[in-house]
SEZARO-93536 format. One line per field, with one value per residue (C-alpha): x, y, z; residue in three letters; chain. Coordinates in steps of 0.5 Angstrom, whole numbers. Example, Ala and Ser with C-alpha at 12.3 -4.5 7.8 and 13.67 -1.06 7.14 Angstrom:
xx = (25 / 27)
yy = (-9 / -2)
zz = (16 / 14)
residu = (ALA / SER)
chaine = (A / A)
END
This chain:
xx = (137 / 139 / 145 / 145 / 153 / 159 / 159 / 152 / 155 / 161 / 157 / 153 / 159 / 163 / 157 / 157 / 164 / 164 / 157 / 161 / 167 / 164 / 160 / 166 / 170 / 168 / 170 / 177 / 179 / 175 / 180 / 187 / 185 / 185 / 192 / 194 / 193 / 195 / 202 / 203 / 206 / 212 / 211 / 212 / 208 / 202 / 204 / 203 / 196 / 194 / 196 / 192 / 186 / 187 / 188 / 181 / 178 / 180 / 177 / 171 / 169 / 171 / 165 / 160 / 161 / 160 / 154 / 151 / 152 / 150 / 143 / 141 / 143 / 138 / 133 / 135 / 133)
yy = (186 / 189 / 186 / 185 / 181 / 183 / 175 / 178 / 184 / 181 / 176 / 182 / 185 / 180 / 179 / 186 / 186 / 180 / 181 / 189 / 187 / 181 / 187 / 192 / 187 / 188 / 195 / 194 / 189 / 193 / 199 / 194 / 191 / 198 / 201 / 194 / 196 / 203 / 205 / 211 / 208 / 205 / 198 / 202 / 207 / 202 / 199 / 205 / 206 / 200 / 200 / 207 / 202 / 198 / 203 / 206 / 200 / 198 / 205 / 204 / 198 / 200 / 206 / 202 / 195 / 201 / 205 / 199 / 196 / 203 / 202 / 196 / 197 / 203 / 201 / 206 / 205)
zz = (241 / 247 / 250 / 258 / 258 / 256 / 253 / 249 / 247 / 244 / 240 / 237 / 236 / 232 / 228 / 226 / 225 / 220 / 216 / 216 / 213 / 208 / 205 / 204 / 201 / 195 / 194 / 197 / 192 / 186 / 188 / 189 / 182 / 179 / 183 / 179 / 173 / 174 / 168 / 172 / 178 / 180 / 185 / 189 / 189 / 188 / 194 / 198 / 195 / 196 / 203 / 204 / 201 / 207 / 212 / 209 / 208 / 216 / 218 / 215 / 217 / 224 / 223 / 221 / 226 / 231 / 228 / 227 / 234 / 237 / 232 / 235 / 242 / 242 / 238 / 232 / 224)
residu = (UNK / UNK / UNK / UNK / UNK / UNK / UNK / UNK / UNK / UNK / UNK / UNK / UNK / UNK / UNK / UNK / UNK / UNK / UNK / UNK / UNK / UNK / UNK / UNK / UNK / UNK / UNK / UNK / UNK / UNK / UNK / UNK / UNK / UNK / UNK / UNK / UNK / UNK / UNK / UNK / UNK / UNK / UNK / UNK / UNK / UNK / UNK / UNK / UNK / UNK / UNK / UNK / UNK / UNK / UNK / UNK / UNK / UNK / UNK / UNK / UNK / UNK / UNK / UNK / UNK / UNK / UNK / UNK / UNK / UNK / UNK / UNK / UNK / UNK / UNK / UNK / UNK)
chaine = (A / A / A / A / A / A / A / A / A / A / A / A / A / A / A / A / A / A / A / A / A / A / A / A / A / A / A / A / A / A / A / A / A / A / A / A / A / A / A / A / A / A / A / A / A / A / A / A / A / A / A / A / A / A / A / A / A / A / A / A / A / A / A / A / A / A / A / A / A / A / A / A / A / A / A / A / A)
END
């Protein structure tokens, strides 16, 4: 679909980013529960890892929502 208003591209986008996030979801809690469960770090320091997993997690949705979008807009597999 190729959007011909800013009102068609913002539905294609929210689209994308939603069905993005729901599939990254899964490894973003995979990689929490394990920093969870590491002895080796104090709470502290798996705070900090787990914030980096965000951070990882936000940046790689952000890639994949724009790859997406870019695809469908011109027509790329």
């Amino acid at each position: 679909m190729v959007p011909r208003t800013k009102e068609e591209l913002n539905k294609l986008v929210s689209q994308q980013t939603i069905e993005t996030y729901e599939e990254l979801a899964p490894q973003l809690i995979q990689l929490i529960d394990m920093t969870k469960r590491r002895t080796d770090l104090t709470e502290a320091e798996k705070n900090d890892e787990i914030s980096l997993h965000m951070m990882g997690y936000v940046k790689s949705c952000t890639n994949e929502i724009i790859v997406e979008v870019l695809a469908e807009i011109l027509g790329l597999d």
